[in-house]
C-alpha positions as CSV (number, residue, x, y, z in Angstrom):
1,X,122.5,142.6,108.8
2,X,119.3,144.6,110.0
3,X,117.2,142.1,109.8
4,X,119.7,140.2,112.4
5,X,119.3,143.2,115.0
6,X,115.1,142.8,114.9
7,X,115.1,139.5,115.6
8,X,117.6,139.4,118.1
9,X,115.5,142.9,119.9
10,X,112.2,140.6,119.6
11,X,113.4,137.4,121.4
12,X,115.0,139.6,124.0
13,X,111.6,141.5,125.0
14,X,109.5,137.7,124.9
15,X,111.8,136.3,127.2
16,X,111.1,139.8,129.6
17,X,107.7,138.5,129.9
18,X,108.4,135.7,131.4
19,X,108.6,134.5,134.9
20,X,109.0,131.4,137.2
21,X,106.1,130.1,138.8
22,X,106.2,131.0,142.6
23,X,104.8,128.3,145.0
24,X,104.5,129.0,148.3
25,X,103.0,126.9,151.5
26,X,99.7,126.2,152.6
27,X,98.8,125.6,155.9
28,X,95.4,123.1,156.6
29,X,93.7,123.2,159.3
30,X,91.9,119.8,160.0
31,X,88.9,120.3,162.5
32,X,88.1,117.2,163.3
33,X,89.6,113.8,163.1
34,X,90.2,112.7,159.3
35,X,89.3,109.0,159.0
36,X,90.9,108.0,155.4
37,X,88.7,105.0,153.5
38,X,89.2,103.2,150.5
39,X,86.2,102.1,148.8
40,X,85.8,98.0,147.9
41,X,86.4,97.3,144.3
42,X,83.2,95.5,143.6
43,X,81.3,98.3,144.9
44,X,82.5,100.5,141.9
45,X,79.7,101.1,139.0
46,X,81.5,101.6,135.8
47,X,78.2,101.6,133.8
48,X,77.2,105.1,133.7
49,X,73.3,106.5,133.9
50,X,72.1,108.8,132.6
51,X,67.8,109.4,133.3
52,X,66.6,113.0,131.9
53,X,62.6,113.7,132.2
54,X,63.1,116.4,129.5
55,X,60.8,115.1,126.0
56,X,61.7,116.3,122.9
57,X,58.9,118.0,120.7
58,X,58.8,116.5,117.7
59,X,56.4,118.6,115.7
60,X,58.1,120.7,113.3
61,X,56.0,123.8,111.2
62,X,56.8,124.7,108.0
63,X,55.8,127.7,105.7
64,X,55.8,128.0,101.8
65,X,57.2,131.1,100.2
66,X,56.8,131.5,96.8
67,X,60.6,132.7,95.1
68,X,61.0,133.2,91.3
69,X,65.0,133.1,90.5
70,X,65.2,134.8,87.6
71,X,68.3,134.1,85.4
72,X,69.5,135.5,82.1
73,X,70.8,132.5,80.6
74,X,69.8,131.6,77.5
75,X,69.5,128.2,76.1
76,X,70.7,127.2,72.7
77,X,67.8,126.1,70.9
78,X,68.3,122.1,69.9
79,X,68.5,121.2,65.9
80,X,66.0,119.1,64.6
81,X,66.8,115.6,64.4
82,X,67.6,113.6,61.6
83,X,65.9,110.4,61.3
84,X,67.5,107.7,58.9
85,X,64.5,105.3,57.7
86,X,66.3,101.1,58.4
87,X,68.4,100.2,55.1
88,X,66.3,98.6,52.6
89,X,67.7,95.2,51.9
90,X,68.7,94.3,48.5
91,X,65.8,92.8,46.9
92,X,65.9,90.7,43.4
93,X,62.8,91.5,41.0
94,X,64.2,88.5,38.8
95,X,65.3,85.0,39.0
96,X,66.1,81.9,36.9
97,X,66.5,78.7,37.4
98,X,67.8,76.2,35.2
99,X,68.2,72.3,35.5
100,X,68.3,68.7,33.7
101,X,69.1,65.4,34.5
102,X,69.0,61.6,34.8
103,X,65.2,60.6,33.2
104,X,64.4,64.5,33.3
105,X,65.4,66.4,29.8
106,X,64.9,70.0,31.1
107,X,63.6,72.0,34.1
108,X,62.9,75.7,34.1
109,X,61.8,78.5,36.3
110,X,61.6,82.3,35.1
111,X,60.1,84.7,37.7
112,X,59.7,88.9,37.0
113,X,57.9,91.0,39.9
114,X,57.9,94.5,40.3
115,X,59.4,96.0,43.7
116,X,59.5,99.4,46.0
117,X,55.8,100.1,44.6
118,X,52.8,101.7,47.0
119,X,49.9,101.5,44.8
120,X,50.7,99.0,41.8
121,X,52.5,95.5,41.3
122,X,52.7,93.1,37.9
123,X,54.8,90.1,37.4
124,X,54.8,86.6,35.4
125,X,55.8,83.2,36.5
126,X,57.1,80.7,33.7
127,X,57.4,77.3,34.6
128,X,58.4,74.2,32.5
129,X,59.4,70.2,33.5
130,X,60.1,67.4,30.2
131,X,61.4,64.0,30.8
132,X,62.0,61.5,28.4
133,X,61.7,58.2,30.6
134,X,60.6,54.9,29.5
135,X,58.5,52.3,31.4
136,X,59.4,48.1,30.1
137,X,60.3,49.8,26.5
138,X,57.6,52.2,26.6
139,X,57.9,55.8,26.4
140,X,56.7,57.5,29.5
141,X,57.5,60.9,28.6
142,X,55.7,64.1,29.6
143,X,56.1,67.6,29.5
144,X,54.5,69.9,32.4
145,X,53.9,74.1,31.1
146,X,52.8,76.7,33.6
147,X,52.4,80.5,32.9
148,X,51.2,82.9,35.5
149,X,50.9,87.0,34.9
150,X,49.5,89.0,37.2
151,X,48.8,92.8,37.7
152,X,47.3,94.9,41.4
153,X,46.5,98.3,41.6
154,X,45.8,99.7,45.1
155,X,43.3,102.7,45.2
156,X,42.0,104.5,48.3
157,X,38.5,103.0,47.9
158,X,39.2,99.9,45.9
159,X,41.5,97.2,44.8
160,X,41.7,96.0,41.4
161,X,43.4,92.3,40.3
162,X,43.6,90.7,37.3
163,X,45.7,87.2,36.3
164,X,45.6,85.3,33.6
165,X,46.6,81.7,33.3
166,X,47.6,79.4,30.9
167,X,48.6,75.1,32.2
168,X,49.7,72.6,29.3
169,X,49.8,68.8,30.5
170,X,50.8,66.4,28.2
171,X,51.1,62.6,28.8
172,X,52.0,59.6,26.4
173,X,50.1,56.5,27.1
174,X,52.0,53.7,27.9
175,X,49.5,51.6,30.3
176,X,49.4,48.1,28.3
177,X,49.6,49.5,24.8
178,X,52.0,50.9,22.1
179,X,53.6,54.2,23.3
180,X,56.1,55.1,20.5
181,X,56.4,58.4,20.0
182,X,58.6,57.5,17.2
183,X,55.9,55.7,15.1
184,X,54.0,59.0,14.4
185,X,56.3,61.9,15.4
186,X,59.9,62.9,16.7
187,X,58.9,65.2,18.8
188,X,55.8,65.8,21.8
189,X,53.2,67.2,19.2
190,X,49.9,67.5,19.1
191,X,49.9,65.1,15.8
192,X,50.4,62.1,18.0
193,X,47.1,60.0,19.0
194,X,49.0,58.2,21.6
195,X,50.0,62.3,23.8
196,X,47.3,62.7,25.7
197,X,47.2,66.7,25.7
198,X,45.2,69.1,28.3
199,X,46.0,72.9,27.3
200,X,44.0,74.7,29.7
201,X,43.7,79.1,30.1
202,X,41.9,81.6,32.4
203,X,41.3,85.1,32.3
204,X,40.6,86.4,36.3
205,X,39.6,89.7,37.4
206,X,38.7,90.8,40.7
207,X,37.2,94.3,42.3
208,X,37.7,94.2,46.7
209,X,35.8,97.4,48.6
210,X,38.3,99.1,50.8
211,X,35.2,101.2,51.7
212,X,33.5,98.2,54.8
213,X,31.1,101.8,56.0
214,X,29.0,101.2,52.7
215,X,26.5,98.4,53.2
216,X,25.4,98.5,49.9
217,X,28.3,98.0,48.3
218,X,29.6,94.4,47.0
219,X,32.9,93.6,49.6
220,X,34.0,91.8,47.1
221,X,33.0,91.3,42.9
222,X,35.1,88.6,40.5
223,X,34.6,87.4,36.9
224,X,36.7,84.5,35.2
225,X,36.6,82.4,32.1
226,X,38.2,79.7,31.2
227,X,39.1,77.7,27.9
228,X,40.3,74.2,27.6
229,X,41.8,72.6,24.8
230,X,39.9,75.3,22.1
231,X,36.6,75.5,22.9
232,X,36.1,71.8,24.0
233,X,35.5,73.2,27.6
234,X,34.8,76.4,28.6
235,X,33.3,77.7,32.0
236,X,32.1,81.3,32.7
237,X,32.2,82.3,36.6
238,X,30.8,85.8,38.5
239,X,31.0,85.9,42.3
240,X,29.9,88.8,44.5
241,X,30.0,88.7,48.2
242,X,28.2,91.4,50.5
243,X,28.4,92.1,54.0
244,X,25.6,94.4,55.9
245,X,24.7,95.1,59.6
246,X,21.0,93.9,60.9
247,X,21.0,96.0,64.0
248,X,23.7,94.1,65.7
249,X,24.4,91.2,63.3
250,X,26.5,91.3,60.6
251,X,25.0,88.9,58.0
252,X,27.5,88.0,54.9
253,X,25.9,87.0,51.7
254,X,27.6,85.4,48.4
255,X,26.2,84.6,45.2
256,X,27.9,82.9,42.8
257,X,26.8,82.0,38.7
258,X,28.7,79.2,36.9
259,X,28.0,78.4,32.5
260,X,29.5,74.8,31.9
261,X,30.1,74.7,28.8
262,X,31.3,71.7,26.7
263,X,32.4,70.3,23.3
264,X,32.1,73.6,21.6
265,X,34.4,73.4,18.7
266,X,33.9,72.8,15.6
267,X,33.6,69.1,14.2
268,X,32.9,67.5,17.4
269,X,31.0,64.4,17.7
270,X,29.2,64.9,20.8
271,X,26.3,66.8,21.4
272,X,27.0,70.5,23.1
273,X,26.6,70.2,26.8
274,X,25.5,74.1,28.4
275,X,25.0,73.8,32.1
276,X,23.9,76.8,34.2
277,X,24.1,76.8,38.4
278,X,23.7,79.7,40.9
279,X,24.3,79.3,44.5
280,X,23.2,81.6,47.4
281,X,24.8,81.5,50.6
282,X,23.5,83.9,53.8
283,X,26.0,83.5,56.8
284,X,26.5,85.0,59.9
285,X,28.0,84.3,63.2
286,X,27.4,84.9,66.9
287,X,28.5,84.8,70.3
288,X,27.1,83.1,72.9
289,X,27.4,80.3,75.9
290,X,31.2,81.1,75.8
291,X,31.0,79.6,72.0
292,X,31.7,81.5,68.7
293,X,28.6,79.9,66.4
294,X,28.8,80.0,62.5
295,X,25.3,79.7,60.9
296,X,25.1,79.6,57.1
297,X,22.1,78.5,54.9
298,X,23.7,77.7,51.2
299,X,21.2,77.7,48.4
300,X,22.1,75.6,45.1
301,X,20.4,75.3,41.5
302,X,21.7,73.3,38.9
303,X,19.6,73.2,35.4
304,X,21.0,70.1,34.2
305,X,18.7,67.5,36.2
306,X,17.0,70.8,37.7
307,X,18.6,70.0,40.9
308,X,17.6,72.3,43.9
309,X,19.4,71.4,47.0
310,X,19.4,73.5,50.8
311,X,21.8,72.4,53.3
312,X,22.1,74.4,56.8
313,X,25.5,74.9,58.2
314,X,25.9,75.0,61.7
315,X,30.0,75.2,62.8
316,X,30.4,75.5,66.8
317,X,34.0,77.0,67.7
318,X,35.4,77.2,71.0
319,X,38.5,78.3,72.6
320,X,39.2,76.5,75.8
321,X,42.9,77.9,76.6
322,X,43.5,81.1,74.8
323,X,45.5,81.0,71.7
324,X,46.7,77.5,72.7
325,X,43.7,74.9,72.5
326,X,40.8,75.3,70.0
327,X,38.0,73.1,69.3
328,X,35.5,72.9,66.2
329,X,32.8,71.0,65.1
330,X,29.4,71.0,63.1
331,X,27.8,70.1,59.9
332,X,28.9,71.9,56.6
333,X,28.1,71.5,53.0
334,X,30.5,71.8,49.9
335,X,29.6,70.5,46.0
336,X,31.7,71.2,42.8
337,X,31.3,70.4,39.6
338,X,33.3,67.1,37.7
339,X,35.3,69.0,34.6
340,X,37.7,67.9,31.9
341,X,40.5,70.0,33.7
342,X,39.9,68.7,37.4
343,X,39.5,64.9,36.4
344,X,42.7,65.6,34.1
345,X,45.1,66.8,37.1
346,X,43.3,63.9,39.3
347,X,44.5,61.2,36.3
348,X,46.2,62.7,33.5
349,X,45.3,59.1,31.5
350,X,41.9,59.8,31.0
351,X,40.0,59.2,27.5
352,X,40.2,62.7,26.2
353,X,37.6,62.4,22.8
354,X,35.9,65.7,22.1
355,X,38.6,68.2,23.8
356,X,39.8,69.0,20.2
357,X,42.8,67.1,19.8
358,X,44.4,63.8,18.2
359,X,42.6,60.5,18.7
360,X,42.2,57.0,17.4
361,X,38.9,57.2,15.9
362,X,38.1,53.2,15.8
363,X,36.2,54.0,19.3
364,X,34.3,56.7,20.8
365,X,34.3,56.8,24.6
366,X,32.6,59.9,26.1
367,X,33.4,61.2,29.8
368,X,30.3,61.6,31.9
369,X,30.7,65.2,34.3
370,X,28.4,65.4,36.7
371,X,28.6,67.5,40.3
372,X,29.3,65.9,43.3
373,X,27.8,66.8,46.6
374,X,29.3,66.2,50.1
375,X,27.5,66.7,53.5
376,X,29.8,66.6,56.3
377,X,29.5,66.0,60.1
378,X,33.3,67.0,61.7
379,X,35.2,67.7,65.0
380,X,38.5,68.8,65.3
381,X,40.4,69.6,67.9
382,X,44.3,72.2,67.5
383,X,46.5,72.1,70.4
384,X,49.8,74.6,70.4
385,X,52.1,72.4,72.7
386,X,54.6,74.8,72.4
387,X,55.4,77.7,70.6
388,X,57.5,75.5,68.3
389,X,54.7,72.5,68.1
390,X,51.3,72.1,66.6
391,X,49.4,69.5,66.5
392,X,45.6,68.8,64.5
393,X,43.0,66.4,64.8
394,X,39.9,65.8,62.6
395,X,37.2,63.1,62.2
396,X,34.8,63.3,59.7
397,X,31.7,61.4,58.4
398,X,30.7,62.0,54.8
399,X,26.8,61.4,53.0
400,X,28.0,61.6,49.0
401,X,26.2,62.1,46.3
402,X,27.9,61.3,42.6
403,X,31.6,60.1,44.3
404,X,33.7,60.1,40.7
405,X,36.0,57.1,40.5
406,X,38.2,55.9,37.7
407,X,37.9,52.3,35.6
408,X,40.3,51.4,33.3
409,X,39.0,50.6,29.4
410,X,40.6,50.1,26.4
411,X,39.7,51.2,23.0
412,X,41.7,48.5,21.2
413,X,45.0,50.4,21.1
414,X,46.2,51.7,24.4
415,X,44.4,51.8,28.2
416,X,42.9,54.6,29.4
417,X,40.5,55.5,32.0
418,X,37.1,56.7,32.0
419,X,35.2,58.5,35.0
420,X,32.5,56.6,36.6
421,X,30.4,57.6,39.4
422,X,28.7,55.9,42.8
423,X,25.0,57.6,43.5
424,X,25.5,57.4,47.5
425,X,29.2,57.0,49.5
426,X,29.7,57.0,53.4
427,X,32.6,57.6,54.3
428,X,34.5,58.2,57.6
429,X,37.8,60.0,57.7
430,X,40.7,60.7,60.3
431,X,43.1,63.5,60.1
432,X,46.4,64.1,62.0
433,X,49.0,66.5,61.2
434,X,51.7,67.6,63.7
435,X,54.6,69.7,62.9
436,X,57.7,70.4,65.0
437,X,60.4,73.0,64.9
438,X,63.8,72.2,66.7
439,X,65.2,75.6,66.4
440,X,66.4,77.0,63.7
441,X,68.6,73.5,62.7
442,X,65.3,70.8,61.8
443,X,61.7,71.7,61.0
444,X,59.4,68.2,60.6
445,X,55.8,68.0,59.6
446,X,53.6,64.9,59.4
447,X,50.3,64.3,57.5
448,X,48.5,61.4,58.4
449,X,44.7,60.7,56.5
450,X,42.5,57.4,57.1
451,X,39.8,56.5,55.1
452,X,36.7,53.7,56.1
453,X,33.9,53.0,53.2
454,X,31.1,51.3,52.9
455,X,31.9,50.6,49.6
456,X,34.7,49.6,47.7
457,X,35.8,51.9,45.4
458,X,39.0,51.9,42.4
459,X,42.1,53.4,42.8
460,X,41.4,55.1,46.3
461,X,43.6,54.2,49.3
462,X,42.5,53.7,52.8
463,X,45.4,55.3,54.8
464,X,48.2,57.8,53.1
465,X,51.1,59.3,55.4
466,X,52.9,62.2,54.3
467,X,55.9,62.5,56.3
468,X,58.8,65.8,55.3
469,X,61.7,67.6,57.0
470,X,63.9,70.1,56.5
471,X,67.7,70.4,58.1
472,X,69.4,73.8,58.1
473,X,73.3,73.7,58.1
474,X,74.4,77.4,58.8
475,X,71.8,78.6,56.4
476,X,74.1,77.2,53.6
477,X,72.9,74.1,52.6
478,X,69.3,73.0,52.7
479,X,68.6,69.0,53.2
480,X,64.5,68.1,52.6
481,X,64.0,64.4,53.0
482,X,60.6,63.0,52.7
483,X,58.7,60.0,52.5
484,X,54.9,59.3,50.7
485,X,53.2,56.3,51.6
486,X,49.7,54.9,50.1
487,X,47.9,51.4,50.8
488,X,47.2,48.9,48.6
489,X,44.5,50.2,46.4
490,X,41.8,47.7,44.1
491,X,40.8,48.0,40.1
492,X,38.2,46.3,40.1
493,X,39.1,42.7,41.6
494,X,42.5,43.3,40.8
495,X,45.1,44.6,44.0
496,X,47.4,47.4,43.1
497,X,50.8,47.0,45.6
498,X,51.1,50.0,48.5
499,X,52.9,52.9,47.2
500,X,56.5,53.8,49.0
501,X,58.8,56.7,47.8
502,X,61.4,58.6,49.5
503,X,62.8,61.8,48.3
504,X,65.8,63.6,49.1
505,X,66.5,67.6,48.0
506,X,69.2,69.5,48.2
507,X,69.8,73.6,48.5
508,X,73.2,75.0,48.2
509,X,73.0,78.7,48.9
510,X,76.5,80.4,47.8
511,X,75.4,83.9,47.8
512,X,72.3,86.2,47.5
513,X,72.0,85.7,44.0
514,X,73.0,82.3,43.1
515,X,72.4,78.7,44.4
516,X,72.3,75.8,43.1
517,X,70.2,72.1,43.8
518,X,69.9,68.6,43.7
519,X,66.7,66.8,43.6
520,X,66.8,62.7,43.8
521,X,63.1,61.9,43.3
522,X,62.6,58.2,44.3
523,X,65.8,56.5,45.3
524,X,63.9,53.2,46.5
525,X,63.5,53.0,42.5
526,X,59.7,51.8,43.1
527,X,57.9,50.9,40.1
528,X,54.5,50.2,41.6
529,X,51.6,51.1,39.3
530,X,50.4,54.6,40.3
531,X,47.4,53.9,38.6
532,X,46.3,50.5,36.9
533,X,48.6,49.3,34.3
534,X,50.3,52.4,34.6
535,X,54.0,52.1,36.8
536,X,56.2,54.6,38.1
537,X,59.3,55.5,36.0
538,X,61.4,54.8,39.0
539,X,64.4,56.9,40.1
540,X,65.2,59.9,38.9
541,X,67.0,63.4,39.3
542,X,67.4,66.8,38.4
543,X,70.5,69.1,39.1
544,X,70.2,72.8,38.2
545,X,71.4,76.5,39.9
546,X,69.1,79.0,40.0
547,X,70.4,83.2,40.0
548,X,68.3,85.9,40.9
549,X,69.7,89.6,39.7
């Protein structure tokens, strides 16, 4: 109720204060005559103007003073950070692949490799192919054996390697003759006159300088030596290689010693054959006139006909659009020696008396091995057309000296083929090879060689085409076409039909570890004579699945 009686004494005293506004009357007094106006419309300036003379100074000073805030806040010291190294994917350090089929009796693969080693790695490769094919009622069989172990140790100065080799092809002659296995043995032996058997082993080891600051010490030093068929061919190799600075030139230089030696073992017919060469090879290379120029000056000795032979190598590279167009051209010089185990994987039907194994003894045919020198006068020309495209040209022009050719000869039971040689060849030859990638779906490649002689020469095509692809179907299956193509080819006056196969493979990839494949090797079913008197087997396939672990 108090409250009541304040606010009722407050309202009273406000209105006290106030009062009505008291207007009284004002009297003008107009001096002279008041003339009222009203001014024209149009005369009226809406558009205000404003004009000031006064300029604004628009320099401005400023001084620096040096303040330190201090605070005591602390800051919390960051923890180190953990770094996590990318997970290792799951590697396999064995597989094994297993297979067999129509014409093919067995197919085997075995590979071993060390992994997640710095300084040291080892492994073997086994490989192994039969078939047990027959060509108009002859047996065609052979049997193809490949072993591979090697061992690398990685040292701060040095790098040490070491292989050794051992390759087993075996052949039975069928080429116009009796080829039955059956008449002498039940199995692929060594006891049958009519296997024609190359058993060939190497021992490799190699030393490489880490160290490139010592002049004096070999870059590079390897030894290997070789066995074929026990003693009937043997070859003894040591290569060195050295690199050292003359003033501004680094000059490379590589010696190399070879021993040839043949018809070793015990009870052979034909007179040992020991053949010593050495070969000395100063290069260097040099910049100038926008050009990169290889000069080399290889050095050659053979004891055998006491052959000395010097050959200058001048190669001229140039790059006319950087890492997209290259050109290359020049004279070079290459000769190798004509052995039992290169004229065996050229033409695995060779006459093979004196390499230690069974023969027909009725007739003695020995094989002449000589070395073959080539001097060469090239240009080629590379062109990236895109990232995904390549494309190679190359025309040669050979001068040959001791060009090995095959002629077929029997020995009154089966044909076989000896190794005969022209003293002089010139020969021109064309290169192409392009290769395409269309994404990650097709990859295509193309091999195209063309050869022009001016002389005719056995068994030798004049145009081959190579043509293979591969189509990738979510990285699941695999699909590899491909297509081989030779010319006709002459044995003597004799024509040998062009060569056409086409292969297909197949890759089935069900998981990391296991897959399996399909190879159909000649489905035209050719049977054109690979070599003469000697026809292809015709189709054939192998199936097998392969599991690594």
């Amino acid at each position: 109720m108090m409250k009541f009686y304040y606010i009722l004494i407050v309202l009273i005293l406000g209105f006290y204060k106030l009062f009505p506004q008291d207007i009284t009357t004002t009297e003008i007094k107009v001096v002279e005559n008041f003339m009222p106006t009203i001014l024209e419309a149009a005369r009226l300036n809406e558009n205000a103007i404003f004009l000031d003379t006064v300029k604004a100074k628009k320099t401005q000073s400023f001084n620096i003073f040096k303040v330190q805030i201090d605070s005591d806040y602390n800051t919390r010291p960051l923890s180190p950070a953990k770094v996590k190294s990318q997970k290792i994917p799951q590697l396999f350090n064995k597989r094994l692949s297993l297979g067999t089929g129509y014409k093919v009796t067995s197919k085997f693969n075995a590979v071993y490799n060390t992994i997640y080693s710095k300084d040291i790695s080892n492994g073997i490769i086994i490989n192994h192919l039969s078939n047990d094919a027959y060509v108009e009622d002859k047996y065609a069989g052979k049997q193809l054996d490949n072993i591979h172990m090697y061992i690398k140790k990685i040292q701060n100065n040095f790098t040490i390697k070491s292989t050794i080799d051992y390759n087993r092809l075996a052949f039975f002659t069928y080429g116009q003759g009796t080829s039955d296995k059956k008449k002498y043995d039940n199995s692929i032996t060594k006891n049958n006159p009519y296997l024609n058997r190359f058993s060939y082993s190497k021992l490799f080891f190699s030393l490489h300088n880490n160290h490139k600051k010592n002049n004096y010490a070999p870059n590079k030093l390897s030894f290997f030596i070789t066995d074929l068929n026990e003693f009937s061919e043997n070859q003894i190799n040591l290569k060195s290689s050295l690199e050292k600075n003359l003033d501004s030139l680094l000059v490379s230089y590589n010696i190399e010693y070879n021993n040839f030696l043949n018809y070793k073992n015990k009870d052979n017919v034909f007179e040992t054959k020991n053949v010593h060469t050495i070969s000395f090879t100063p290069s260097t290379s040099i910049n100038k006139y926008a050009l990169k120029i290889e000069l080399a000056l290889p050095i050659y000795y053979e004891s055998e006909f006491s052959k000395f032979k010097v050959f200058p190598q001048v190669i001229l590279n140039k790059q006319l659009v950087n890492n997209v167009l290259y050109i290359k051209g020049g004279l070079r010089h290459r000769n190798y020696r004509n052995t039992f185990k290169s004229l065996s994987e050229k033409n695995p039907y060779i006459h093979s008396f004196g390499t230690n194994q069974s023969i027909i003894n009725d007739s003695i045919i020995s094989q002449q091995l000589f070395t073959t020198y080539n001097d060469e006068l090239f240009f080629a020309i590379s062109n990236m057309l895109s990232k995904n495209e390549y494309l190679h040209f190359e025309c040669a022009y050979f001068n040959i000296n001791n060009y090995p050719y095959f002629s077929l000869i029997n020995n009154g039971y089966y044909n076989r083929f000896k190794v005969n040689y022209l003293e002089s060849l010139s020969q021109f030859r064309f290169t192409a090879k392009y290769s395409r990638d269309f994404g990650s779906l097709i990859k295509t490649s193309l091999l195209l060689k063309y050869y022009k002689r001016d002389k005719q020469v056995n068994h030798k095509e004049d145009l081959f085409v190579y043509v293979d692809s591969q189509i990738n179907l979510r990285d699941k299956i695999y699909l590899s076409p491909s297509l081989n193509y030779k010319t006709k080819r002459i044995s003597y006056n004799r024509e040998l039909s062009p060569v056409l196969q086409f292969d297909f493979n197949i890759l089935y990839i069900y998981s990391k570890q296991l897959s399996g494949y399909l190879n159909l090797i000649n489905l035209t079913n050719s049977k054109i004579e690979i070599w003469d008197s000697y026809k292809d087997v015709g189709f054939n396939l192998v199936l097998g699945v392969k599991y690594a672990f």
